[in-house]
C-alpha positions in Angstrom: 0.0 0.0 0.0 0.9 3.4 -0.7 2.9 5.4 2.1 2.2 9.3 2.8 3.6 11.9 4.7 0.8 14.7 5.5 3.0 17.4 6.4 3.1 20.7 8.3 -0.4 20.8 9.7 -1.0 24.2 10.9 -3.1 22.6 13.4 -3.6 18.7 14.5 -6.5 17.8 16.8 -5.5 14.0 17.5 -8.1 13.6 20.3 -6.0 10.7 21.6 -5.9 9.9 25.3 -4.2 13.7 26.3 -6.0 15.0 23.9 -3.1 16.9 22.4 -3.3 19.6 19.9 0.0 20.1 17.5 1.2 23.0 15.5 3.0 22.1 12.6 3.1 18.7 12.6 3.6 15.7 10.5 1.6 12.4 10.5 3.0 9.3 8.4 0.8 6.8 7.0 1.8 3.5 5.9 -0.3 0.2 5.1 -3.2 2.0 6.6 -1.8 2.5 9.9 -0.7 5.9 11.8 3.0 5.2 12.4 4.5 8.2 13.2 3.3 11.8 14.5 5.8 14.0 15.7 7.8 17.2 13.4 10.0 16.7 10.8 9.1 13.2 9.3 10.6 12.2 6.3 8.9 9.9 3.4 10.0 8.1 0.4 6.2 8.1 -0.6 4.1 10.9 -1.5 3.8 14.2 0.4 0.3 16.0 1.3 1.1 19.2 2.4 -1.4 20.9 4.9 0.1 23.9 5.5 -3.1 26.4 6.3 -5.5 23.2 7.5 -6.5 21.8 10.3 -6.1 17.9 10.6 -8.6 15.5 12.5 -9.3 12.0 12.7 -12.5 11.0 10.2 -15.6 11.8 11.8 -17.3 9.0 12.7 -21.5 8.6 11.8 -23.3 6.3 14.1 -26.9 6.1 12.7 -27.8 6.8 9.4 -31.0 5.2 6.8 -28.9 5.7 3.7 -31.8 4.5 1.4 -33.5 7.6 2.1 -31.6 10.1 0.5 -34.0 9.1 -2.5 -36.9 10.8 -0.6 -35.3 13.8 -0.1 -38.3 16.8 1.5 -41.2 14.7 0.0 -44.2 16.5 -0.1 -46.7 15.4 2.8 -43.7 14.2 5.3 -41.9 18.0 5.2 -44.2 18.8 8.4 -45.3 15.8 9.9 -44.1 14.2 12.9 -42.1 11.0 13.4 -45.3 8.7 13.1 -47.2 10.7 10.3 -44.0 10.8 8.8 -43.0 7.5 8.5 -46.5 6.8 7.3 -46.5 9.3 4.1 -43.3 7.6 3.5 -43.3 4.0 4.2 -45.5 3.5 0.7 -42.6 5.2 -1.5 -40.1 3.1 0.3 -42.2 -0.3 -1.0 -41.3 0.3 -4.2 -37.5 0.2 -3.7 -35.1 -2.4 -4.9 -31.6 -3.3 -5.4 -30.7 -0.5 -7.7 -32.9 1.8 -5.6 -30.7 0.7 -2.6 -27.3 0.9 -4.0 -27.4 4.0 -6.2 -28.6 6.0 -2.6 -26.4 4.0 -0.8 -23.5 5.7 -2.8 -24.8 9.1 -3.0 -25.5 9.3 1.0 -22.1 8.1 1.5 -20.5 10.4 -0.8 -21.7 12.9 0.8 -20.6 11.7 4.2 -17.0 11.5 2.9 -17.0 14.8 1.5 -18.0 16.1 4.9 -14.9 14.0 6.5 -16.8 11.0 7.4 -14.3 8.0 7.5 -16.7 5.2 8.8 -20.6 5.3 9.0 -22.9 2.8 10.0 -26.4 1.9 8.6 -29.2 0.8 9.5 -31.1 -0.7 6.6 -34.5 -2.1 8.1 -36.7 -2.7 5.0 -35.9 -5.0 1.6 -38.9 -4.7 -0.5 -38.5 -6.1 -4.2 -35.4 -8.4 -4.2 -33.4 -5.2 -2.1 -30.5 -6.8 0.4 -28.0 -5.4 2.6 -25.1 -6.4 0.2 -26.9 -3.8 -2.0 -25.6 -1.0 0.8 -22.6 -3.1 1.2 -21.7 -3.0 -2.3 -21.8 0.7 -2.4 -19.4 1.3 0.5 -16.8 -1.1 -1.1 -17.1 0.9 -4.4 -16.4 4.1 -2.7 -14.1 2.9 0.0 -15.5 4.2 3.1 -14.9 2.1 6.3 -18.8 0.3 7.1 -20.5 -0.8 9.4 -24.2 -1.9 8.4 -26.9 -3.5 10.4 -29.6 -5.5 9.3 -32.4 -4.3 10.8 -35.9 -5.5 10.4 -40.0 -5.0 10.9 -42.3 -7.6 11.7 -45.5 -6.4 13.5 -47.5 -4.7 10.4 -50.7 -2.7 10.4 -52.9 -5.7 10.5 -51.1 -6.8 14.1 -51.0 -3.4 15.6 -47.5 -2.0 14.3 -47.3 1.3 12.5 -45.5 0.1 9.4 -47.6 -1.4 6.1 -48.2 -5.2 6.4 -45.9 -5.5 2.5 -43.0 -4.8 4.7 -42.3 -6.8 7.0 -40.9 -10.0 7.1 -41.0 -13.3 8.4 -38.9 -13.7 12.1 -37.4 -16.9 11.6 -36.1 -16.0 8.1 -35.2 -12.4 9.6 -32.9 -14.6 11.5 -31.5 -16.6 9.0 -31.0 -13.4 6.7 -28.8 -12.4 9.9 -26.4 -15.4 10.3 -25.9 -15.6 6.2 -24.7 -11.6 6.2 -23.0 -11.8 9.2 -21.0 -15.3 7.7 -20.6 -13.5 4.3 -19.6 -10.2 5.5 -18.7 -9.5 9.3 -14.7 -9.1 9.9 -14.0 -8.3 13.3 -10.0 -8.2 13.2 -8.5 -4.5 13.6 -9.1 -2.6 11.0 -11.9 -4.0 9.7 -13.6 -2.2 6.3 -16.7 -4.2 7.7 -18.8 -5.2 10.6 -21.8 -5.8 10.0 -24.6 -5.7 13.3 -28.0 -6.7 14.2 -30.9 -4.4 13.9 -34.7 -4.7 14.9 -36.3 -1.3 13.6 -37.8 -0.2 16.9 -40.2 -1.3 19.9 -43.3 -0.3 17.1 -42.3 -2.5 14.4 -41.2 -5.9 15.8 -42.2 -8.7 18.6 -40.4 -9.0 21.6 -39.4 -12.6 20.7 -37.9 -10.9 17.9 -36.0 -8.1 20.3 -34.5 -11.1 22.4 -33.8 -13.7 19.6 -31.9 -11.0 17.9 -29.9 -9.8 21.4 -28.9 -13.7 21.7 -27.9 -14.4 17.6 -26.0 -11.1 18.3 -24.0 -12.4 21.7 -23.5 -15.7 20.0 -22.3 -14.4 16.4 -19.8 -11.9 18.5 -21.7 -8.6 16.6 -23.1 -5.2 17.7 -26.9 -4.4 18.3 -28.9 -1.4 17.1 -32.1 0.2 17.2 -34.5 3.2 17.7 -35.2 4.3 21.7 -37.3 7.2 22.8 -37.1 9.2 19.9 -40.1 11.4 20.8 -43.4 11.6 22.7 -45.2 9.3 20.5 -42.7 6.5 21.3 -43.0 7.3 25.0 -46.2 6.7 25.1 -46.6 3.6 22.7 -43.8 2.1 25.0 -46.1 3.0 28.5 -49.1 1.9 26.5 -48.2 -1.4 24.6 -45.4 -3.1 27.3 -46.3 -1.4 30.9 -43.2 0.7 30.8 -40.5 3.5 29.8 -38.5 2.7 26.7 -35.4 2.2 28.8 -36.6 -0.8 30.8 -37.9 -2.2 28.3 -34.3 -2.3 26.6 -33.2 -3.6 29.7 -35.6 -6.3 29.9 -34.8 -7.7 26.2 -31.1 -7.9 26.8 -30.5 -4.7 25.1 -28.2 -2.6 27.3 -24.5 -3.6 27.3 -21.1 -1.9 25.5 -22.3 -4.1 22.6 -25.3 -2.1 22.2 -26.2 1.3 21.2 -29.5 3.1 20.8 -30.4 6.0 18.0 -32.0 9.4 19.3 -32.7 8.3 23.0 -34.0 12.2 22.9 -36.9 11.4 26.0 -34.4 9.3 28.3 -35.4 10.1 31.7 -33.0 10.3 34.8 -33.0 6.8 35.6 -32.6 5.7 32.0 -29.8 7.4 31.6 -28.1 6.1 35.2 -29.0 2.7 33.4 -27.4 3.3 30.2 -23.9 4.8 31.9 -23.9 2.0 34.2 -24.5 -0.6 31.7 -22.1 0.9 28.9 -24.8 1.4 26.4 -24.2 3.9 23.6 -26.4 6.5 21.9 -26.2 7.9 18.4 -27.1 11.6 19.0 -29.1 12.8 15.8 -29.5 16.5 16.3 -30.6 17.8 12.9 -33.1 15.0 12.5 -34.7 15.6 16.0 -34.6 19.5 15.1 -36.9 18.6 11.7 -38.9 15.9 13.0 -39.8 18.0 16.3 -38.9 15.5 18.6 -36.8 17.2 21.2 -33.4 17.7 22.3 -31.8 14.5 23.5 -29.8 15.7 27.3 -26.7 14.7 25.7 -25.1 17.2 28.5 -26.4 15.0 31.2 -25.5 11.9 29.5 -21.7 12.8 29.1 -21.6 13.8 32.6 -23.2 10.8 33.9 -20.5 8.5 31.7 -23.1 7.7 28.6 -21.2 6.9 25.6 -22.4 8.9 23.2 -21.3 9.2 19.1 -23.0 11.4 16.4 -25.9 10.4 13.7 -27.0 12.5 10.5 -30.0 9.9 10.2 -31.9 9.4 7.4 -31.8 12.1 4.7 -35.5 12.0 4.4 -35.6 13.8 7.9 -32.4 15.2 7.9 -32.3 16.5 4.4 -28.5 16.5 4.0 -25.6 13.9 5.1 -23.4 16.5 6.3 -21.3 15.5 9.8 -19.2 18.7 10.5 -22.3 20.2 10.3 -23.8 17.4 12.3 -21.0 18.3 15.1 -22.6 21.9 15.2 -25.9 21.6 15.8 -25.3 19.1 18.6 -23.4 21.7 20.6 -25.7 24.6 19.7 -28.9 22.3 20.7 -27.0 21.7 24.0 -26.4 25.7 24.4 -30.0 26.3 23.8 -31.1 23.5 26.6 -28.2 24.4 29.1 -26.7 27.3 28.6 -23.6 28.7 26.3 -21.0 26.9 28.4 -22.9 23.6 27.6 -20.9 22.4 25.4 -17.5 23.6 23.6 -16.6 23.1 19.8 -13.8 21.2 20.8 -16.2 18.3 22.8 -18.6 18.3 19.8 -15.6 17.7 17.8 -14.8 14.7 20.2 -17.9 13.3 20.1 -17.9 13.3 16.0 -14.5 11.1 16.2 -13.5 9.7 19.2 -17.0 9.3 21.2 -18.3 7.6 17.2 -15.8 5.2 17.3 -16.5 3.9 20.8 -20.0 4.2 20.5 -19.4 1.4 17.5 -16.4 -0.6 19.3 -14.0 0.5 17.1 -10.8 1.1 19.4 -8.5 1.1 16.2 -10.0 4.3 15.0 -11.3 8.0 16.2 -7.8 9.3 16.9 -4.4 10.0 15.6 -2.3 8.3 17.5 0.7 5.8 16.6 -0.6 2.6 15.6 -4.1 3.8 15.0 -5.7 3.3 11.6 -5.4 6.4 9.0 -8.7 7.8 8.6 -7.4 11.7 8.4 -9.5 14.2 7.7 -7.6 17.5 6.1 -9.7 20.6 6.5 -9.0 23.9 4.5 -9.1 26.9 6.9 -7.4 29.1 4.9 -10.7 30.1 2.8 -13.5 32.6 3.3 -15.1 30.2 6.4 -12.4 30.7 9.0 -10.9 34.6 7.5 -10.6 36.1 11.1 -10.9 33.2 13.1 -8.2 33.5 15.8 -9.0 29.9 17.0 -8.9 28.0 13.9 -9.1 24.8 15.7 -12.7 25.6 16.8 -13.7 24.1 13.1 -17.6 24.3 13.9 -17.6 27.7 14.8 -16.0 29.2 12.3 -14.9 26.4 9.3 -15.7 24.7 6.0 -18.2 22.1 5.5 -16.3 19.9 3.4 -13.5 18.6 3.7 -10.0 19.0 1.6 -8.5 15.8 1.5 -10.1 12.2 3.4 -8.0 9.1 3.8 -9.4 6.1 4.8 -7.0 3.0 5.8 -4.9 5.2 4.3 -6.4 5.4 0.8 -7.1 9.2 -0.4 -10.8 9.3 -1.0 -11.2 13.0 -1.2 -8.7 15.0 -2.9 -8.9 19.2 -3.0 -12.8 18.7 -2.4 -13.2 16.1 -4.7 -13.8 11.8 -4.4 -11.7 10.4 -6.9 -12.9 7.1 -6.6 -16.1 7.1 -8.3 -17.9 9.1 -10.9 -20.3 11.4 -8.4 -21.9 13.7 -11.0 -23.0 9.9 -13.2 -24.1 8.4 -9.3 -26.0 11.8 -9.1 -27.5 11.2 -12.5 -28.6 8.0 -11.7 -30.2 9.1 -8.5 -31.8 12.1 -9.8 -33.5 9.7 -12.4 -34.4 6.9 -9.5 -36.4 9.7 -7.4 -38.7 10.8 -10.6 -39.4 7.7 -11.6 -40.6 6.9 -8.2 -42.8 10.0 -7.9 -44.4 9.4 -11.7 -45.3 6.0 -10.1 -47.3 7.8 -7.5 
């Protein structure tokens, strides 16, 4: 593999365990491992300078429904909430398939990367018409972004008294076998991994509890991650007291989802105790702060949950109820959410920063990424502050408050993805093309 020397940094944020911040530094990469940070490196390979940027580890996206960035502000789900929502939009999804999947696969992770994203996860919960995970898969391979997808799943339809159409769920047991054949096929769990692949149940309104605690035990036994939706709004709240007899929280805890190999999108109406649960139990969150700001559904107390020792990474979500993939910008709103809840102290640019890369990565188990740090694998982000975003900043390090949002140059296991703003590894105005001509077809259909 190709060795590089990213050199003269104006600043490096490595957000390893000191958390140290470097002027001028130097990082080599070689075989797609960090071996060296220091001043004055040397390289036979090739040199990336980054003199006027600020260097970071990849941001890291914990929750995302990359399908959706077909059903981009669809008419009739712009202004509902998370139920009505998902009901305008749950017919346009049926008529998805594999191309459907792949082609917005691509384009949402795209546009991660160009907004520094190293490694995202997914959480891909419906496969209408022949659509499969290795559809998502595919894409990420293609492009070269580090994954980590989930198959996710609905199984309690209209009919039984879930919320989603009964043409869209599936079967349990062969939701189950669909697991153990993409785990087999696709799961690598040695350090650094390109893919891990977890187990996901959509949410307490779409599946059975037998399917909740099958899936935590395939999970345990297959040595995988679990996912899924928790107390995203009132709604949820109050399907959760209405249908089981409790908060959302225990009933995680009764299934056998809490535990470091679990972590929980939104998690915006956690209550006290849920929280003291979560932080005792190691449970992560994916905080999703642009999608709960469109969606209405809160702000999540991400203050309290750091404090208490939550675990806590970032999410864009879905583009249907985020509208964009974008995770610097992602990184923003989470701190000004918490500044509007708690105060302007809440929350610093450099902790929202931290959350986007380190907190990601341990949110998803990933100890061999989220910092740069000797031995670590070289996911780099390269960000330009030398353009009209930061003129006048005097703290150019303090990237969401005063920084671009998109990135100069990516690497990922120490591949350049993104060059001076662009991806060179795939033809993104063609995957555009094909995108734009996938979302009209789908709204002549209707």
């Amino acid at each position: 593999m190709k060795e590089y020397l990213i050199q003269d940094a104006d600043h490096l944020l490595t957000m390893d365990d000191a958390r140290q911040e470097l002027q001028g530094a130097d990082i080599l990469i070689r075989d797609g491992v960090i071996v060296q940070v220091g001043h004055g490196l040397e390289t036979s390979g090739e040199v990336i300078r980054a003199t006027g940027c600020v260097v970071t580890p990849g941001l890291v996206n914990t929750h995302h429904h990359l399908y959706q960035t077909l059903t981009r502000a669809v008419p009739g789900g712009q202004d509902a909430l998370l139920f009505g929502w998902l009901k305008t939009l749950y017919p346009i999804w049926a008529r998805f398939g594999p191309e459907e999947m792949r082609v917005s696969a691509m384009v949402g992770l795209a546009e991660l990367a160009l907004s520094g994203c190293s490694l995202s996860s997914d959480h891909l919960y419906l496969f209408p018409n022949g659509a499969r995970l290795d559809d998502t898969i595919e894409a990420a391979v293609e492009l070269g972004l580090r994954f980590h997808p989930t198959r996710g799943a609905m199984s309690i339809g209209e009919s039984a008294g879930g919320l989603p159409p009964d043409a869209l769920v599936e079967d349990e047991k062969y939701i189950i076998s669909d697991c153990i054949r993409v785990i087999d096929r696709f799961h690598d769990q040695r350090e650094g991994s390109m893919c891990r692949v977890g187990v996901a149940p959509c949410s307490p309104f779409s599946v059975s509890r037998d399917l909740m605690r099958e899936s935590a035990n395939l999970a345990r036994n297959q040595g995988v991650m679990m996912h899924t939706h928790l107390a995203e709004n009132a709604e949820d709240v109050a399907y959760s007291l209405e249908k089981f007899g409790c908060r959302p929280g225990q009933y995680a805890e009764d299934l056998g989802w809490t535990g470091p190999d679990v972590w929980h999108a939104h998690c915006v109406k956690l209550d006290g105790q849920e929280i003291e649960l979560f932080a005792k139990t190691r449970t992560g969150i994916a905080h999703c702060p642009c999608s709960n700001c469109r969606l209405g559904s809160g702000i999540a107390p991400v203050r309290e949950m750091r404090d208490r020792g939550v675990r806590v990474g970032l999410g864009v979500d879905g583009s249907a109820s985020n509208d964009s993939g974008n995770l610097i910008g992602e990184a923003r709103q989470a701190m000004l959410l918490q500044r509007v809840s708690r105060g302007a102290d809440a929350m610093s640019a450099r902790e929202a920063l931290e959350i986007a890369t380190r907190g990601g990565a341990e949110v998803l188990g990933r100890e061999d990424c989220g910092q740069i740090s000797e031995g670590m694998r070289a996911d780099i982000a390269i960000w330009d502050v030398s353009g009209i975003e930061s003129a006048g900043s005097w703290d150019p390090a303090a990237l969401v408050l005063a920084g671009p949002q998109k990135v100069r140059d990516l690497f990922v296991e120490g591949r350049q993805l993104v060059r001076d703003g662009h991806l060179i590894t795939l033809d993104l105005p063609q995957v555009i093309a094909q995108q734009t001509r996938l979302a009209r077809h789908l709204a002549e259909r209707l």
